[in-house]
C-alpha positions in Angstrom: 0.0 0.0 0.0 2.7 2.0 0.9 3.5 2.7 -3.1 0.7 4.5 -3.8 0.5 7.1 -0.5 2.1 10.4 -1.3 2.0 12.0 2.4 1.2 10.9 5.8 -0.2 13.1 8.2 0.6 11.4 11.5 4.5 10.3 12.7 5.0 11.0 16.4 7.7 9.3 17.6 11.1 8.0 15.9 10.1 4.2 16.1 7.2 5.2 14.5 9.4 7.2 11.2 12.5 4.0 11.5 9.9 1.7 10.7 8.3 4.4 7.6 11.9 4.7 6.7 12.5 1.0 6.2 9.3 0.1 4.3 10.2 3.5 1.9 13.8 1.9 1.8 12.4 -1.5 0.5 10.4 0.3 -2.3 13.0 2.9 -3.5 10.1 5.8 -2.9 10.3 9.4 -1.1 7.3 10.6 1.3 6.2 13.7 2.7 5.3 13.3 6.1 3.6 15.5 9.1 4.9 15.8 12.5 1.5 15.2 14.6 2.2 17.7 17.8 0.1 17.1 21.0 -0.8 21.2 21.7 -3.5 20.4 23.8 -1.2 18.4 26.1 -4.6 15.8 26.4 -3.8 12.1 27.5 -6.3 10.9 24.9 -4.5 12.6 21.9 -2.0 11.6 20.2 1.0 13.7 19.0 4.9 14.4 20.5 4.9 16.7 23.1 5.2 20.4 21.9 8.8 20.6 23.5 10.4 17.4 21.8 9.1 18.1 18.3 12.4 19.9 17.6 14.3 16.7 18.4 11.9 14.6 16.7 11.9 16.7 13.5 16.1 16.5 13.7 16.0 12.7 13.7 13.2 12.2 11.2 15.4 15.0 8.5 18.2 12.6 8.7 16.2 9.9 7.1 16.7 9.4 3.3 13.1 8.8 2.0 11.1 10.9 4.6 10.1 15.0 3.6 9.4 16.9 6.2 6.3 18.9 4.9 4.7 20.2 8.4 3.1 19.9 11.2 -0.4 18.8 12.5 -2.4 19.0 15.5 -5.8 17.4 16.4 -8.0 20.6 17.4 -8.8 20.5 21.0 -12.5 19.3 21.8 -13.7 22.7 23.8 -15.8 25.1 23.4 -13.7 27.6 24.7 -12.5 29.3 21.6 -9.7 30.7 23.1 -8.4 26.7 24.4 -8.6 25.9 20.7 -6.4 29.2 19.8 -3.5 28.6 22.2 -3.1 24.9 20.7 -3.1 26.5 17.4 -1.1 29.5 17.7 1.8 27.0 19.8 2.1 24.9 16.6 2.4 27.8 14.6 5.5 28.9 17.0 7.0 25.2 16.8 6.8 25.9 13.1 8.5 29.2 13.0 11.3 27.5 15.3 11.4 24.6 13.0 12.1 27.2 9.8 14.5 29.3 11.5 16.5 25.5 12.4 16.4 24.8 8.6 14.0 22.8 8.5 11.5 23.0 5.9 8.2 22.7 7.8 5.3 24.6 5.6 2.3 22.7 5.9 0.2 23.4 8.8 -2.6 21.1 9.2 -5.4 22.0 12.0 -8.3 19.6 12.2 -11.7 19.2 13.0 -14.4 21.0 11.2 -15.8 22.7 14.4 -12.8 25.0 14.4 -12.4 25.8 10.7 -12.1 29.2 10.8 -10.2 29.1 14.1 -7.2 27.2 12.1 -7.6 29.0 9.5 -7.1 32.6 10.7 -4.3 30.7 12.7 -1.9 29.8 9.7 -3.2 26.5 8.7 -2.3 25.9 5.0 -4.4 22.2 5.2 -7.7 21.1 7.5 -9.5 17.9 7.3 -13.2 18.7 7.3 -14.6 15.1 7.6 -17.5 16.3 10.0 -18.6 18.9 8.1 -18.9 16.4 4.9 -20.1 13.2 6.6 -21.6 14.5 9.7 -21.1 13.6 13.1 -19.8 10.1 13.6 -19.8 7.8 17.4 -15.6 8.0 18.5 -14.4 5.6 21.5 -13.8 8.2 24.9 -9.9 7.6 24.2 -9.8 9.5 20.5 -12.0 12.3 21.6 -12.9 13.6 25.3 -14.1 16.9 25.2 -11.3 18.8 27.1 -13.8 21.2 29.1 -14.9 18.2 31.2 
């Protein structure tokens, strides 16, 4: 399956872009990839903590078949507006810091429809929008806890 992706949106950890690396290897193909970054610091998200994704990033550049592209958070599940804007705003700054390091980083990807406009005015070039196409779908309490509770 691996030959026909072009991008994936969610490496966290360096097991997780070795193990990438070595199927990418095996193929002889190049992938863009986004750094998922928990902002929210919530225990049922995933995502490296805002404060390693500088080391992360630095490991995952020195791998051959793996393009940096950007970052991407899961939006925080509040509806405290300003909640969701401090996640977003920190992974603009870890973007910035990853630019000025040399790092390529351009992509920002802020998800969840119910913050659209949120991520939007907050630099995100890409947003996944399945809720406002498919509607709202039944999640286990470990993907998605609303963070106000």
């Amino acid at each position: 399956m691996i030959r026909y992706a072009s991008c994936t949106q969610s490496i966290d950890r360096v097991a997780l872009a070795e193990k990438l690396q070595r199927r990418l290897s095996k193929e002889d193909k190049t992938i863009d990839i986004l750094i998922q970054v928990n902002t929210s610091y919530g225990q049922s998200k995933f995502g490296v903590v805002p404060n390693e994704a500088l080391n992360l990033a630095f490991e995952i550049k020195r791998m051959e078949n793996i393009r940096i592209k950007g970052l991407m958070a899961i939006g925080l599940l509040s509806a405290n507006h300003e909640k969701v804007r401090k996640c977003y705003r920190l992974l603009k700054i870890i973007q910035q810091t990853l630019q000025d390091k040399g790092i390529a980083a351009a992509e920002l990807l802020m998800r969840r429809s119910g913050d659209l406009e949120i991520a939007i005015v907050k630099g995100s070039t890409m947003v996944r929008t399945g809720t406002a196409i498919f509607g709202e779908r039944q999640y286990p309490d470990r993907y998605y806890r609303n963070e106000d509770t």
